[in-house]
N, C-alpha and C positions, 0 to 999 in steps of 0.2 A: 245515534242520530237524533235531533230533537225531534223528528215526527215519529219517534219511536216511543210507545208509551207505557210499554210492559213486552217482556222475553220472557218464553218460559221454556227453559233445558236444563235435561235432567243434572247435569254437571253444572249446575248455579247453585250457590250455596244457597239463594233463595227459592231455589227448589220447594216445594214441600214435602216432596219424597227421593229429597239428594241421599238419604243415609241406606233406604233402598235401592236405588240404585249405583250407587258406590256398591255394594253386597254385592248385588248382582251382574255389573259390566265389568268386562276384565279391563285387568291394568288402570283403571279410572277413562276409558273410552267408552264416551255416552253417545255414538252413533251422530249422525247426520243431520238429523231432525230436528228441528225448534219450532217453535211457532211465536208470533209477537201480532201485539196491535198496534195501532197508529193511530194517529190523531185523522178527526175525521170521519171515523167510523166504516160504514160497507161501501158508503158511496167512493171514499178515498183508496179502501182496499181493492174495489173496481178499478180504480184510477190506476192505481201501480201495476196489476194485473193485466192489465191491457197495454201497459207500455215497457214491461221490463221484458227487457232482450235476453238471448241466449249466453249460457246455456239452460239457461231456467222453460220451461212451459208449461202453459195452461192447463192444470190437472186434476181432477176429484179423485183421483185413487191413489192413494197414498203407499201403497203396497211397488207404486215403479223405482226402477232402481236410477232413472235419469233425476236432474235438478230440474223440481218440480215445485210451482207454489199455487197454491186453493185460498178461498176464502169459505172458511164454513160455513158462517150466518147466509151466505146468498149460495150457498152450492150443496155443499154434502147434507146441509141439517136446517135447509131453507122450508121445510116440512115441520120443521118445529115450529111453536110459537114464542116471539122472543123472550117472554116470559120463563116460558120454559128450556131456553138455552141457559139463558142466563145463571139460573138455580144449576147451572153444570158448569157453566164456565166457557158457554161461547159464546164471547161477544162480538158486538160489529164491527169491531177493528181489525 
């Protein structure tokens, strides 16, 4: 999607840890999970967040087994300084 502006799953060879986890998923099944940013930043991740429909919902705990999407910079790690996401690799998108 062009408001799409980075994916990151473990099954993308742009992975930085795809040869780890090839090793470790069976069969080459890297699970459910991805995470991406968007153009925009938090305000825009807000935007999608609040309007995308089921079966997805509104979640900071990532451990649910339903389709679920967060934004970390405004939720799980909004405690940090963005400064210090960043140097981890959570940005506003």
């Amino acid at each position: 999607h062009p408001k799409v502006t980075k994916v990151i799953y473990p099954g993308l060879a742009s992975h930085p840890q795809k040869s780890l986890a090839d090793k470790y998923h069976r069969d080459g099944l890297h699970g459910g999970m991805l995470w991406f940013d968007i153009v925009g930043g938090s305000a825009a991740g807000t935007k999608l967040m609040n309007s995308i429909q089921r079966p997805w919902s509104l979640c900071e705990n990532l451990g649910a087994t339903e389709s679920i999407i967060t934004a970390c910079a405004v939720m799980t790690h909004a405690n940090m300084l963005k400064e210090d996401r960043l140097k981890v690799g959570i940005t506003d998108g």
